[in-house]
LUMLUMDREN-2810 file (N, C-alpha, C; in Angstrom, 1 decimal):
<atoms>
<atom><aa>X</aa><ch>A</ch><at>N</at><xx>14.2</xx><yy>17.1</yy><zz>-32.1</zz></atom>
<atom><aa>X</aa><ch>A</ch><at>CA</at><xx>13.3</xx><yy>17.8</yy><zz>-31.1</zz></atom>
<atom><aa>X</aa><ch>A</ch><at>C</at><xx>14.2</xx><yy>18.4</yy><zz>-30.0</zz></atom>
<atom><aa>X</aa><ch>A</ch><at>N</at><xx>13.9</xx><yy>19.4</yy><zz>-29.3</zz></atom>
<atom><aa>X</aa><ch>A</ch><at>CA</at><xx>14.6</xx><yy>20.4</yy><zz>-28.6</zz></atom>
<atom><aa>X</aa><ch>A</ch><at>C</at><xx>14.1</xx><yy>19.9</yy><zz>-27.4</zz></atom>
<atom><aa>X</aa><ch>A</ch><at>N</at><xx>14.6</xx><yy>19.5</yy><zz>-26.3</zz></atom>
<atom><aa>X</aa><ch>A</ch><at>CA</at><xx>14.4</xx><yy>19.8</yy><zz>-25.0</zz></atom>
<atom><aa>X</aa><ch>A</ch><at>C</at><xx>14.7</xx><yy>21.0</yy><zz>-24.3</zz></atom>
<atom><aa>X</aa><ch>A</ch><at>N</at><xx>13.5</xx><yy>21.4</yy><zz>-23.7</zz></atom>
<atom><aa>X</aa><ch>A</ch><at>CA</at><xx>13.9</xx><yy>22.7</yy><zz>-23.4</zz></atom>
<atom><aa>X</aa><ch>A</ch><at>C</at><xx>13.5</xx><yy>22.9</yy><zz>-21.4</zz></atom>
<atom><aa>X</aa><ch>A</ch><at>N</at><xx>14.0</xx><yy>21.4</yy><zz>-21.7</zz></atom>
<atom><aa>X</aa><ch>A</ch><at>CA</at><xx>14.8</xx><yy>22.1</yy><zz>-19.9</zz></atom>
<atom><aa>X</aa><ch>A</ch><at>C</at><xx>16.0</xx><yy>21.2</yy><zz>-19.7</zz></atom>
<atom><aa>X</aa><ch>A</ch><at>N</at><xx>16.8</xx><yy>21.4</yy><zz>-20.7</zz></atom>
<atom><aa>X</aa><ch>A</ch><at>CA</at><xx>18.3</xx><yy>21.2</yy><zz>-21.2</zz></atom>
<atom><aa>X</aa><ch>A</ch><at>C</at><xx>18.9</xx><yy>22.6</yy><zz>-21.0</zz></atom>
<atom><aa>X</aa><ch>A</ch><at>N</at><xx>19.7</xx><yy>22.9</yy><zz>-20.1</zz></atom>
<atom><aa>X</aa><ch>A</ch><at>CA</at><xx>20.6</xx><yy>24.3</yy><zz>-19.9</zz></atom>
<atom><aa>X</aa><ch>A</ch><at>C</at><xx>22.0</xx><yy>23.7</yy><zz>-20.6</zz></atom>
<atom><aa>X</aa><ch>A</ch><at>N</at><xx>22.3</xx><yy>24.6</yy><zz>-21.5</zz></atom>
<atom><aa>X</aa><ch>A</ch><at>CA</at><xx>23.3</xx><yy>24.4</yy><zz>-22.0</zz></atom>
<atom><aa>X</aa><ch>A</ch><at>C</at><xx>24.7</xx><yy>25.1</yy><zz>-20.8</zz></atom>
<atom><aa>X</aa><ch>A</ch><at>N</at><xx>25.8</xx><yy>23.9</yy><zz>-21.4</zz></atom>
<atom><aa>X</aa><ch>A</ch><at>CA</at><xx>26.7</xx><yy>24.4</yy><zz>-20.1</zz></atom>
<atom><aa>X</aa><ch>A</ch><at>C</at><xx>27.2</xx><yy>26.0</yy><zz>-20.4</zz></atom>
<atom><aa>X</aa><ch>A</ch><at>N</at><xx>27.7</xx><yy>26.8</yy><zz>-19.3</zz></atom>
<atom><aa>X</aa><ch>A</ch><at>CA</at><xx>28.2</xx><yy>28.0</yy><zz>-19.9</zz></atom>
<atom><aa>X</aa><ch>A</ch><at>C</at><xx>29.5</xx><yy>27.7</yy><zz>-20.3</zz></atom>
<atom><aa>X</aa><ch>A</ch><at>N</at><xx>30.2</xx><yy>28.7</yy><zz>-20.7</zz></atom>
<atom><aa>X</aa><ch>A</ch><at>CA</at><xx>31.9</xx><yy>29.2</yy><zz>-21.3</zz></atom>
<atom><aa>X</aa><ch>A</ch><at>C</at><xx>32.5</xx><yy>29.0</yy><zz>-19.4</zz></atom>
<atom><aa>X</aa><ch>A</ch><at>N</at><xx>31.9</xx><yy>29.3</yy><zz>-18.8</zz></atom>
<atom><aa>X</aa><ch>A</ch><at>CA</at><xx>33.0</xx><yy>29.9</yy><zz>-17.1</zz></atom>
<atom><aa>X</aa><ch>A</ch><at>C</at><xx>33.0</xx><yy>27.7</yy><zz>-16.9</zz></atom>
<atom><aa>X</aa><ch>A</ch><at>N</at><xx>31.5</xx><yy>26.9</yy><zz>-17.0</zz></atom>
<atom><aa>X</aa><ch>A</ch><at>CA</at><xx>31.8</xx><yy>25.9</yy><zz>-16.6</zz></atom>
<atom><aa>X</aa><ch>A</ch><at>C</at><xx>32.4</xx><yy>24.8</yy><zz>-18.2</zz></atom>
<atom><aa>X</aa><ch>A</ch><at>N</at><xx>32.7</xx><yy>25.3</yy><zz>-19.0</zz></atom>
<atom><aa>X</aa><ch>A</ch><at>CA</at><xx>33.4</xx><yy>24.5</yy><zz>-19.5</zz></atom>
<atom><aa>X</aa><ch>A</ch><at>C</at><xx>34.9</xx><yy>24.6</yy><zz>-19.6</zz></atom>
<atom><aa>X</aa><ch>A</ch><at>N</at><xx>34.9</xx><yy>25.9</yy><zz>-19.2</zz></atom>
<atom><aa>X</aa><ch>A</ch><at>CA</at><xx>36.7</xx><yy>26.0</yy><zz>-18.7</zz></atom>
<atom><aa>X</aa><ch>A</ch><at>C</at><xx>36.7</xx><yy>25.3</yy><zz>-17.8</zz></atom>
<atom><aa>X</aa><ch>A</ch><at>N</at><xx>36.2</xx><yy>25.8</yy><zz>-16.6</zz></atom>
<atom><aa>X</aa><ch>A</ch><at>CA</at><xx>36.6</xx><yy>24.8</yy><zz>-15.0</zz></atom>
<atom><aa>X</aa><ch>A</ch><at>C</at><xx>36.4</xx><yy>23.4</yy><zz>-15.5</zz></atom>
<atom><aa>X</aa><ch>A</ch><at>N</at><xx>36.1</xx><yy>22.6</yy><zz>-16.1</zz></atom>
<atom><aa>X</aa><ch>A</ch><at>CA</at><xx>35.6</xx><yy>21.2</yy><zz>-16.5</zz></atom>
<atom><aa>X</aa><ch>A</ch><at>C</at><xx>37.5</xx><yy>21.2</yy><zz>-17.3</zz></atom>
<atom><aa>X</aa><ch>A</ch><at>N</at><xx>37.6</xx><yy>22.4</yy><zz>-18.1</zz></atom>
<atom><aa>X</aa><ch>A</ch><at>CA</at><xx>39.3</xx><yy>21.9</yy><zz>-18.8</zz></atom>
<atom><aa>X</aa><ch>A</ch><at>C</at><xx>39.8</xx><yy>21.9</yy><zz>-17.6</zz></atom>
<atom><aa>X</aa><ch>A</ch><at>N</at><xx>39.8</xx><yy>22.7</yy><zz>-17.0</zz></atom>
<atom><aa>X</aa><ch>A</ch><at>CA</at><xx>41.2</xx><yy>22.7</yy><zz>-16.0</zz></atom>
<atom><aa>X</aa><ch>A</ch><at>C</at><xx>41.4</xx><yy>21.8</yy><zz>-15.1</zz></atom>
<atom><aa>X</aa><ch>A</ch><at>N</at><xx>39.9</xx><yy>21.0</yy><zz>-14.5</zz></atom>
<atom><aa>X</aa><ch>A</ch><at>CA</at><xx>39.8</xx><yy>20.0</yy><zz>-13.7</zz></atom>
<atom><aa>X</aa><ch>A</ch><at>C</at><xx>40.4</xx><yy>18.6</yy><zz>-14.5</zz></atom>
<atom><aa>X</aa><ch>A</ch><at>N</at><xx>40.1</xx><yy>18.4</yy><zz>-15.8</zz></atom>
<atom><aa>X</aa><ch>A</ch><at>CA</at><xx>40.8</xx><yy>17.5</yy><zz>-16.5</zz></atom>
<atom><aa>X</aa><ch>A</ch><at>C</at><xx>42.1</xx><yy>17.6</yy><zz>-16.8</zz></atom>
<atom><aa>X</aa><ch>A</ch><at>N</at><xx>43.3</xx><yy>18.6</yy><zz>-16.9</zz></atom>
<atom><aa>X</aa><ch>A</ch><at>CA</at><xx>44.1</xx><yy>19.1</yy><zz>-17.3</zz></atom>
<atom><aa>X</aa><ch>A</ch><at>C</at><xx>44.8</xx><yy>19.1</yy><zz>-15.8</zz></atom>
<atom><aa>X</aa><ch>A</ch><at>N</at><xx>44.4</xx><yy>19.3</yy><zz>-14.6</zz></atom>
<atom><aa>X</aa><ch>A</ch><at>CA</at><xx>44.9</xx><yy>18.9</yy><zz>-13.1</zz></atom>
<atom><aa>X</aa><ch>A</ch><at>C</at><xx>45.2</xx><yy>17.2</yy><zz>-12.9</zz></atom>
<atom><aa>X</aa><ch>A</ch><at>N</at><xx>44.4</xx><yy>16.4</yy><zz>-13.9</zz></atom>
<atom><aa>X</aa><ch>A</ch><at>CA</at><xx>45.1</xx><yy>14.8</yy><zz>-13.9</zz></atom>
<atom><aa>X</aa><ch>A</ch><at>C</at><xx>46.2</xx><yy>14.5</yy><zz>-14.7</zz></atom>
<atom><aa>X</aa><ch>A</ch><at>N</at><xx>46.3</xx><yy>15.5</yy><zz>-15.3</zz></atom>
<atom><aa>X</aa><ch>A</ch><at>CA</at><xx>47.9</xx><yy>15.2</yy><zz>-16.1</zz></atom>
<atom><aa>X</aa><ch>A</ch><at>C</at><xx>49.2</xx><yy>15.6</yy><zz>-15.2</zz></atom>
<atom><aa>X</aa><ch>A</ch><at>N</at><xx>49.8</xx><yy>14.4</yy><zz>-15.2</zz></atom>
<atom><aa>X</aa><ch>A</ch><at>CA</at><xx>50.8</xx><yy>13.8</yy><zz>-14.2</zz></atom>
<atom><aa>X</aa><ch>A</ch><at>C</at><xx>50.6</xx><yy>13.1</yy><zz>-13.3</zz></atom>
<atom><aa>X</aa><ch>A</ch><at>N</at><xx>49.8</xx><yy>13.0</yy><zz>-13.0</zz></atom>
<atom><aa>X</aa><ch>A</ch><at>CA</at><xx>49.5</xx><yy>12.1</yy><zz>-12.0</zz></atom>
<atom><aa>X</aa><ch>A</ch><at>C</at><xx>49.3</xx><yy>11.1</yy><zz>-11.7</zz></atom>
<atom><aa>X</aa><ch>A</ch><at>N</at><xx>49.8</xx><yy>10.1</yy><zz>-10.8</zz></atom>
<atom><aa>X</aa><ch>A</ch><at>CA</at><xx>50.2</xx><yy>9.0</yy><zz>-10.9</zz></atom>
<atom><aa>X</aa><ch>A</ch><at>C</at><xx>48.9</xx><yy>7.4</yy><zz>-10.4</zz></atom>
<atom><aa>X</aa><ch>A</ch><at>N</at><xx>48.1</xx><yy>7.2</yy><zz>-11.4</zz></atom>
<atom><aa>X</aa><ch>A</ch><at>CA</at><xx>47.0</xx><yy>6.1</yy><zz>-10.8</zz></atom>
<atom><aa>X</aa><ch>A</ch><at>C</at><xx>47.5</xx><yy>5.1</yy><zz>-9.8</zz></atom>
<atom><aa>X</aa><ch>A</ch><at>N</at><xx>47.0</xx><yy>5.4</yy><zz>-8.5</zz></atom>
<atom><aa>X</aa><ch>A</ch><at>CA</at><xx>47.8</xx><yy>4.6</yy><zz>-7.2</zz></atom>
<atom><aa>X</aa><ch>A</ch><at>C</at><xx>46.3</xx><yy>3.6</yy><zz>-6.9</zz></atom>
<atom><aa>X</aa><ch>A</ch><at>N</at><xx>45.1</xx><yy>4.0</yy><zz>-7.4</zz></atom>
<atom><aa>X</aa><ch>A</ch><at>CA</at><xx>44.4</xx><yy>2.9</yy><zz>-7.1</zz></atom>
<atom><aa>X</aa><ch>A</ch><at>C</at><xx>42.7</xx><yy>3.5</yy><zz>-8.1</zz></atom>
<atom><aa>X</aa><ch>A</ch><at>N</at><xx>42.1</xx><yy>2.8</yy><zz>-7.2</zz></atom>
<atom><aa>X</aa><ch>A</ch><at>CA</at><xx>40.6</xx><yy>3.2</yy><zz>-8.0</zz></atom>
<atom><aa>X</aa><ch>A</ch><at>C</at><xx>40.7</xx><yy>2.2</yy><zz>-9.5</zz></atom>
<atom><aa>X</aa><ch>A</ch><at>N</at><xx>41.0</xx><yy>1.5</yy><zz>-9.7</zz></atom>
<atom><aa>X</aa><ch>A</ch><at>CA</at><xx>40.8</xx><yy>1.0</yy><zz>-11.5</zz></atom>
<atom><aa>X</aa><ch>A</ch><at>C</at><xx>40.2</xx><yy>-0.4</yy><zz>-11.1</zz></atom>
<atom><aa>X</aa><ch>A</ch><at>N</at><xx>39.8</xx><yy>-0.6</yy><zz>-12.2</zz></atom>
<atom><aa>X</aa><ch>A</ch><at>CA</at><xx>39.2</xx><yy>-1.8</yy><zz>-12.4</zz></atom>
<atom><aa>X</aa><ch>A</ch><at>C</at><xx>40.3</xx><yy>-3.0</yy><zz>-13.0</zz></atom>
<atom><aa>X</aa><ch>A</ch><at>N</at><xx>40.9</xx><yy>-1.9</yy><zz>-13.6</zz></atom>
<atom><aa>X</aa><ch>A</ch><at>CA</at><xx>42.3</xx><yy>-2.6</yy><zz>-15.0</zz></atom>
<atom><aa>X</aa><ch>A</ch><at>C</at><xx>43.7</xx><yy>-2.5</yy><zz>-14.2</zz></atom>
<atom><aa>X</aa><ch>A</ch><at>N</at><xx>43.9</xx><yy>-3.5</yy><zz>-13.7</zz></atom>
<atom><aa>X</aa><ch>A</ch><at>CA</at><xx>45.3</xx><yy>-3.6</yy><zz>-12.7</zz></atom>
<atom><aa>X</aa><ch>A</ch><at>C</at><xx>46.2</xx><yy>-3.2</yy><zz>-13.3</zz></atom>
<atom><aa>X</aa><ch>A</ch><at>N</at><xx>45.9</xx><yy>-3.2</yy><zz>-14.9</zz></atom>
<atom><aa>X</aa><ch>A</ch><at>CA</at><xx>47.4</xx><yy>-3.1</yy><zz>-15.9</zz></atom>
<atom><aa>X</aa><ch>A</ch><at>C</at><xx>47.3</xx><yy>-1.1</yy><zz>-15.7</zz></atom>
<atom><aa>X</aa><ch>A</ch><at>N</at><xx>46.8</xx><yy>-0.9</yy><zz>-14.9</zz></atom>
<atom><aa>X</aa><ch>A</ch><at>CA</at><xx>46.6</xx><yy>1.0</yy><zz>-15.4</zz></atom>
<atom><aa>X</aa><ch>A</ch><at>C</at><xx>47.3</xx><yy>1.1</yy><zz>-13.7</zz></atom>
<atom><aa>X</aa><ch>A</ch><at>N</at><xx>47.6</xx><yy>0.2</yy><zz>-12.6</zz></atom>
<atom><aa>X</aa><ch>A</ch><at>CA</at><xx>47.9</xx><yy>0.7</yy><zz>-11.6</zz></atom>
<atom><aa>X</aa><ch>A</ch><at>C</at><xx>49.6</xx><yy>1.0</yy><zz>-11.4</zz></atom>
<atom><aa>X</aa><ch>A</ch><at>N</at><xx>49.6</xx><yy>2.4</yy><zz>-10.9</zz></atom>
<atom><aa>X</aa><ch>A</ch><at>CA</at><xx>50.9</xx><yy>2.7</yy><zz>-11.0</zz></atom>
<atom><aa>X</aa><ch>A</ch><at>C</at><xx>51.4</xx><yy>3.4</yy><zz>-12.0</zz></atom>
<atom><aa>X</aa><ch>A</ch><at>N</at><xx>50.3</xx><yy>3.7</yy><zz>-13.2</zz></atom>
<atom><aa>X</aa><ch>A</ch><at>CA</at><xx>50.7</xx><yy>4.3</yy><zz>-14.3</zz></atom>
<atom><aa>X</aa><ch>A</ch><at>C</at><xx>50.6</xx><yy>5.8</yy><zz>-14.4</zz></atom>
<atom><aa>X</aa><ch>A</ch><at>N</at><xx>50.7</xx><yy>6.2</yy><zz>-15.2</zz></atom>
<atom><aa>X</aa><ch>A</ch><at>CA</at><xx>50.9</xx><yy>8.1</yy><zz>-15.4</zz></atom>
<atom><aa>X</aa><ch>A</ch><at>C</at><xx>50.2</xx><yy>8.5</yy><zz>-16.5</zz></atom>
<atom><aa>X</aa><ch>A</ch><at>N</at><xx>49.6</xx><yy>9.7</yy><zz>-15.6</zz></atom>
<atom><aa>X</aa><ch>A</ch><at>CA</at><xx>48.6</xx><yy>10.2</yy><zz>-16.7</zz></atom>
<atom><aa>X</aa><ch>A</ch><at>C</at><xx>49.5</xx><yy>11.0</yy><zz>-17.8</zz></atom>
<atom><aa>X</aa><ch>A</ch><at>N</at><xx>49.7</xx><yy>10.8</yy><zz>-18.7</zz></atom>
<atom><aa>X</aa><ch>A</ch><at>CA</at><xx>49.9</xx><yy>11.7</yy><zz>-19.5</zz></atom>
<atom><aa>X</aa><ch>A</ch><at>C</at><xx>49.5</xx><yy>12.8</yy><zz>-20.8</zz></atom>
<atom><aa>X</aa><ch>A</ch><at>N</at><xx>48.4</xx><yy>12.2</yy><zz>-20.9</zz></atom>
<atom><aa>X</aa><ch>A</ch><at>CA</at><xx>47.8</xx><yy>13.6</yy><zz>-21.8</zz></atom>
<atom><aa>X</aa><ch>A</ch><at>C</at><xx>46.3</xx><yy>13.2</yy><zz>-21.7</zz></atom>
<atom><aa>X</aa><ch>A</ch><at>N</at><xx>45.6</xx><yy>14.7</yy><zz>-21.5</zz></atom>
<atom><aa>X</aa><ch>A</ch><at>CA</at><xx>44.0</xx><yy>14.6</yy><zz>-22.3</zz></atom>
<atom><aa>X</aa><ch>A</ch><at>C</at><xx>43.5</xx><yy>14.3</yy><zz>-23.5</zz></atom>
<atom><aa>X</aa><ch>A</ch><at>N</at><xx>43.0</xx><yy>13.5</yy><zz>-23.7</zz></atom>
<atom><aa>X</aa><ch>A</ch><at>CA</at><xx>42.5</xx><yy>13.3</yy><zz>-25.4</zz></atom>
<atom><aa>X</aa><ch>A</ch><at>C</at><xx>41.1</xx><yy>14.3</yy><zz>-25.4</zz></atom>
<atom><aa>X</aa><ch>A</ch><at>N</at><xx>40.0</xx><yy>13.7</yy><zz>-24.7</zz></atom>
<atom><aa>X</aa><ch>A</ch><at>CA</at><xx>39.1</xx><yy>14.2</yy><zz>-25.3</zz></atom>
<atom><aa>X</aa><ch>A</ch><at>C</at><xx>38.2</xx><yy>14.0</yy><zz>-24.0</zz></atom>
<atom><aa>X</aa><ch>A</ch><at>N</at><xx>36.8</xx><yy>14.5</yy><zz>-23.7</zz></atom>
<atom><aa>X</aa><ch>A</ch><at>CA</at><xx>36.1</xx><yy>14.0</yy><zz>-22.7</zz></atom>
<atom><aa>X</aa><ch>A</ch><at>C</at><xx>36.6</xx><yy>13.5</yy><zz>-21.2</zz></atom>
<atom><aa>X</aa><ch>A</ch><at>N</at><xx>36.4</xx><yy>11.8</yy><zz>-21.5</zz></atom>
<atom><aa>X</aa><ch>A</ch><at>CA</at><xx>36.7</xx><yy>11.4</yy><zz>-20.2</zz></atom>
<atom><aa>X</aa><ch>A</ch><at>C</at><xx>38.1</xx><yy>10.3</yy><zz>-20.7</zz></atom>
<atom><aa>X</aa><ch>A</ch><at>N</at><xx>38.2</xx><yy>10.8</yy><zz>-21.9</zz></atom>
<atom><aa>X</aa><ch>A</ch><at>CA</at><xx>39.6</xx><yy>9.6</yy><zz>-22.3</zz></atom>
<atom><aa>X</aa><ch>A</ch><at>C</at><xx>41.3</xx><yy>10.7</yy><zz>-22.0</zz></atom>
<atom><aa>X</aa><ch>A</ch><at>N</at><xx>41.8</xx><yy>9.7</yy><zz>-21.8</zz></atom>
<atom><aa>X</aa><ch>A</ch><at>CA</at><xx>43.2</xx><yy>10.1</yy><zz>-21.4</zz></atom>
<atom><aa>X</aa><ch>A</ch><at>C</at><xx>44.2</xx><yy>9.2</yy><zz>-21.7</zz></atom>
<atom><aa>X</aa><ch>A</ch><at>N</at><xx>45.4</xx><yy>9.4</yy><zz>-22.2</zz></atom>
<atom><aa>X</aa><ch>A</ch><at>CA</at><xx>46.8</xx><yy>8.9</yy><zz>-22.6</zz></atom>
<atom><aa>X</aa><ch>A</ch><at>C</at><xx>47.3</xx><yy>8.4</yy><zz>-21.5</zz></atom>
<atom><aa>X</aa><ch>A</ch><at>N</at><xx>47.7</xx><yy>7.2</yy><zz>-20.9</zz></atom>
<atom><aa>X</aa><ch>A</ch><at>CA</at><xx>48.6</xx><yy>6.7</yy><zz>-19.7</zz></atom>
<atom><aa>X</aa><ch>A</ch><at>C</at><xx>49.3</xx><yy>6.3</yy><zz>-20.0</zz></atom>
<atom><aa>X</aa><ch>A</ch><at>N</at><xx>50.7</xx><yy>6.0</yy><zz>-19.3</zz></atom>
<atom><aa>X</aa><ch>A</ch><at>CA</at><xx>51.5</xx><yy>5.5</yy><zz>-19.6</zz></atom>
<atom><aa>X</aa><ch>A</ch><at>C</at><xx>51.8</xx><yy>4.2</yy><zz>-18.6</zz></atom>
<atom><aa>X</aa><ch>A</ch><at>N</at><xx>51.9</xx><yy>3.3</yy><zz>-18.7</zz></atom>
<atom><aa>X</aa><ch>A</ch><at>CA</at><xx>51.7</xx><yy>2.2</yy><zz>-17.6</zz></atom>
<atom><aa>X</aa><ch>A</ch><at>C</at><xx>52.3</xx><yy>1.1</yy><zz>-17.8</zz></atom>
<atom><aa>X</aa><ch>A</ch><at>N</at><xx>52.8</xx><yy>0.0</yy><zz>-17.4</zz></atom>
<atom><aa>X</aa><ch>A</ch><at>CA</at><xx>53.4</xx><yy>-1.4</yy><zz>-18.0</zz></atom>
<atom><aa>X</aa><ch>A</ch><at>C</at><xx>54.6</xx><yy>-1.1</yy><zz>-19.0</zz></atom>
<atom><aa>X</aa><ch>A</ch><at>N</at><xx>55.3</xx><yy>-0.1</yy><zz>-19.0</zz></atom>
<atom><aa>X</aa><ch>A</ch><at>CA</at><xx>56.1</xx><yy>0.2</yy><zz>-20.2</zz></atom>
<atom><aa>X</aa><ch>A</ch><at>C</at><xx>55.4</xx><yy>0.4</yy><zz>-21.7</zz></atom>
<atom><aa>X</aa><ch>A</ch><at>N</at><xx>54.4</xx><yy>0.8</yy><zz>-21.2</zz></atom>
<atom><aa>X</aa><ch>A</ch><at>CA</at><xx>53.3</xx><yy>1.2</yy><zz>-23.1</zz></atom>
<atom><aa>X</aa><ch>A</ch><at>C</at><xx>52.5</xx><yy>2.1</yy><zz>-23.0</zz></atom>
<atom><aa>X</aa><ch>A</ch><at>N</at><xx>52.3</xx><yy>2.5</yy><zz>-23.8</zz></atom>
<atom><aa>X</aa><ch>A</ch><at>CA</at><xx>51.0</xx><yy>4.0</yy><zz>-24.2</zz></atom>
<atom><aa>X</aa><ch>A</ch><at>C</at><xx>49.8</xx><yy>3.4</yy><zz>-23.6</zz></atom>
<atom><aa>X</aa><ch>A</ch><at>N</at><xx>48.6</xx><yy>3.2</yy><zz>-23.4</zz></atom>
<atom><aa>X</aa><ch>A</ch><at>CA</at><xx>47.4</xx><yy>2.8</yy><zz>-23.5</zz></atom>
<atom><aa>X</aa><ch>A</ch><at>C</at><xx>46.5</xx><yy>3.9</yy><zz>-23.2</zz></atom>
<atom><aa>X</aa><ch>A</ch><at>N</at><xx>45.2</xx><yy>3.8</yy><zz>-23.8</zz></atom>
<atom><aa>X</aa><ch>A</ch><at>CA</at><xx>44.1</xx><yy>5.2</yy><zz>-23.3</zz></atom>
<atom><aa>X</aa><ch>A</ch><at>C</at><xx>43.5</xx><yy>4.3</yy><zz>-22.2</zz></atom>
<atom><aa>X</aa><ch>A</ch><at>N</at><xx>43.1</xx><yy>5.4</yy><zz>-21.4</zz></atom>
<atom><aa>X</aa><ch>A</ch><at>CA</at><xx>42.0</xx><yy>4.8</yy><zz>-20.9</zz></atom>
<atom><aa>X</aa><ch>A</ch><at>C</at><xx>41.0</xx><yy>6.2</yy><zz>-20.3</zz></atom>
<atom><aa>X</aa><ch>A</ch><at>N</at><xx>39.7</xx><yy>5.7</yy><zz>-19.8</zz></atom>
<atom><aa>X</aa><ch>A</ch><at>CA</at><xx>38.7</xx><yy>6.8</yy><zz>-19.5</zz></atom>
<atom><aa>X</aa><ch>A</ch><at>C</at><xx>38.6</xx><yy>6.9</yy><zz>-17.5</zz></atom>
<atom><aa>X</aa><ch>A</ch><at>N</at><xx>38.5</xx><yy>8.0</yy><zz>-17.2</zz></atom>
<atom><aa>X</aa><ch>A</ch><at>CA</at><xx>38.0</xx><yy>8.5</yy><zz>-15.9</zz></atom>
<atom><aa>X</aa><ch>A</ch><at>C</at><xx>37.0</xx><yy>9.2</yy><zz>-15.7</zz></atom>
<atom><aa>X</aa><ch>A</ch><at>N</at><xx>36.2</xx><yy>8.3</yy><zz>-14.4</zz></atom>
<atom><aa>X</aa><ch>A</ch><at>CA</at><xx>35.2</xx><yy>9.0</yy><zz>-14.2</zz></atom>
<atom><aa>X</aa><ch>A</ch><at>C</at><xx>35.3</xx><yy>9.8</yy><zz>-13.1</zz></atom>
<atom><aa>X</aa><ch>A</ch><at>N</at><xx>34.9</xx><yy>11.1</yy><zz>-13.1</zz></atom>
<atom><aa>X</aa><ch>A</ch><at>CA</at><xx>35.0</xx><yy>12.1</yy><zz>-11.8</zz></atom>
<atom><aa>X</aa><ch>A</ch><at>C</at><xx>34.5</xx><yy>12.0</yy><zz>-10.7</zz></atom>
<atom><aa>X</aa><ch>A</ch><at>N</at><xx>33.3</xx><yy>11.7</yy><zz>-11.0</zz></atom>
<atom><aa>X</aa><ch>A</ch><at>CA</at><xx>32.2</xx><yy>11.5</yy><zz>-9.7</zz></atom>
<atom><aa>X</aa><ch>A</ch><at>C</at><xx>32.7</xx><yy>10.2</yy><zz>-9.1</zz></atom>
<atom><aa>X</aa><ch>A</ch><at>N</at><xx>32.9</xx><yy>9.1</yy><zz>-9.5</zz></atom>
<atom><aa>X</aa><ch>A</ch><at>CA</at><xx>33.6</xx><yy>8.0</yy><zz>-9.1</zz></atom>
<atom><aa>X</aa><ch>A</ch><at>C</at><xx>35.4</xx><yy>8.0</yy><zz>-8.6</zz></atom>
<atom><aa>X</aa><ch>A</ch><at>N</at><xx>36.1</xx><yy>8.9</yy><zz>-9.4</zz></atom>
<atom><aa>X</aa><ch>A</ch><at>CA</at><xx>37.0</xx><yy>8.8</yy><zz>-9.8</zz></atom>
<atom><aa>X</aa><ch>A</ch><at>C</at><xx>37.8</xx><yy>7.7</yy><zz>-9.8</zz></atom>
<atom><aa>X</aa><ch>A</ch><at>N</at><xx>37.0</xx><yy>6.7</yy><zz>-10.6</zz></atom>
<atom><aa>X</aa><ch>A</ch><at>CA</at><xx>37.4</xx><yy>5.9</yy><zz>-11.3</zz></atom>
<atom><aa>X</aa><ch>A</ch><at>C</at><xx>38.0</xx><yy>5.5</yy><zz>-12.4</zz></atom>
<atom><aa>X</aa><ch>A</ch><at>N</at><xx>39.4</xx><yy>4.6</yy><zz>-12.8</zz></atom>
<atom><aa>X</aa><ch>A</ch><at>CA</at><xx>40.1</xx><yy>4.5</yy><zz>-13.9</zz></atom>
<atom><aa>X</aa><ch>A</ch><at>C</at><xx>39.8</xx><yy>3.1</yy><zz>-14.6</zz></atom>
<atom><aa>X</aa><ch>A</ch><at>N</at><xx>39.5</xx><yy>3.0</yy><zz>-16.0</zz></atom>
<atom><aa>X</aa><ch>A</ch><at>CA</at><xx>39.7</xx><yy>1.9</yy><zz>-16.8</zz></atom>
<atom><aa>X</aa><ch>A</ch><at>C</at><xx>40.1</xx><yy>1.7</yy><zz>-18.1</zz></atom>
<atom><aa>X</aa><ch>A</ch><at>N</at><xx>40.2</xx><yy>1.2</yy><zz>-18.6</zz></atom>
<atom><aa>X</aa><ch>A</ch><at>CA</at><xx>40.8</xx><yy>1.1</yy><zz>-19.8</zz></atom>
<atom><aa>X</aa><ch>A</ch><at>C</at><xx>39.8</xx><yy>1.5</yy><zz>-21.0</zz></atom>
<atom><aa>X</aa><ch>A</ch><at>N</at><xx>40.3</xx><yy>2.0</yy><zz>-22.0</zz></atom>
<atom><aa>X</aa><ch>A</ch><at>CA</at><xx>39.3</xx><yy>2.9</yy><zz>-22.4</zz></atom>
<atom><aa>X</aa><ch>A</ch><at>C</at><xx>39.0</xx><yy>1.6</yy><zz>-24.0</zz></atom>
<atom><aa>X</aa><ch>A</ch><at>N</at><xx>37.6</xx><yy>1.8</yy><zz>-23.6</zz></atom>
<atom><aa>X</aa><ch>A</ch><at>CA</at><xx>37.3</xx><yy>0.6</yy><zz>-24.9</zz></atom>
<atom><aa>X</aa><ch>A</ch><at>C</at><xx>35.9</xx><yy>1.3</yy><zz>-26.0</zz></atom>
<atom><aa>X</aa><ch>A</ch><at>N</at><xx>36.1</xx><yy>0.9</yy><zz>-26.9</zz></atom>
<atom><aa>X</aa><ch>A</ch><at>CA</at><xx>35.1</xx><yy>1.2</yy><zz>-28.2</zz></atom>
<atom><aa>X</aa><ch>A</ch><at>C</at><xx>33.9</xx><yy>0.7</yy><zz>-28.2</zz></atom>
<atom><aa>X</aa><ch>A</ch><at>N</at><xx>33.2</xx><yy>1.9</yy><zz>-27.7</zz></atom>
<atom><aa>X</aa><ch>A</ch><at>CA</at><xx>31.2</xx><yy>1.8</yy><zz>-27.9</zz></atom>
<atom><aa>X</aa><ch>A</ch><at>C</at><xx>30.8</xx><yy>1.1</yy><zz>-29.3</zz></atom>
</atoms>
């Protein structure tokens, strides 16, 4: 069933959404987490949505950010 007072996002705000996510690559998690093991780590790649590649503790790990929050945690399986 269709909801139809669902506005689909446009093409102009799904770019600004890449580039806003694509502006946390490099950047270095100095606080906001819940997961102490993510503090001081580096963002380094976008996966997908709200998940992202860090580099932290000497290891890979994903974890997710929330914008509105900008909050960081370790990214775990729904």
């Amino acid at each position: 069933m269709r909801n139809n007072n669902y506005n689909r996002p446009s093409a102009a705000d799904r770019h600004q959404w890449k580039m806003e996510r694509l502006e946390v690559v490099g950047q270095m998690i100095l606080k906001n987490t819940e997961d102490t093991v993510l503090e001081c780590g580096v963002v380094t790649e976008h996966i997908d949505g709200s998940c992202y590649k860090v580099f932290a503790n000497g290891q890979e790990l994903f974890a997710s950010h929330n914008k509105k929050s900008n909050l960081w945690k370790l990214w775990r399986s729904k």
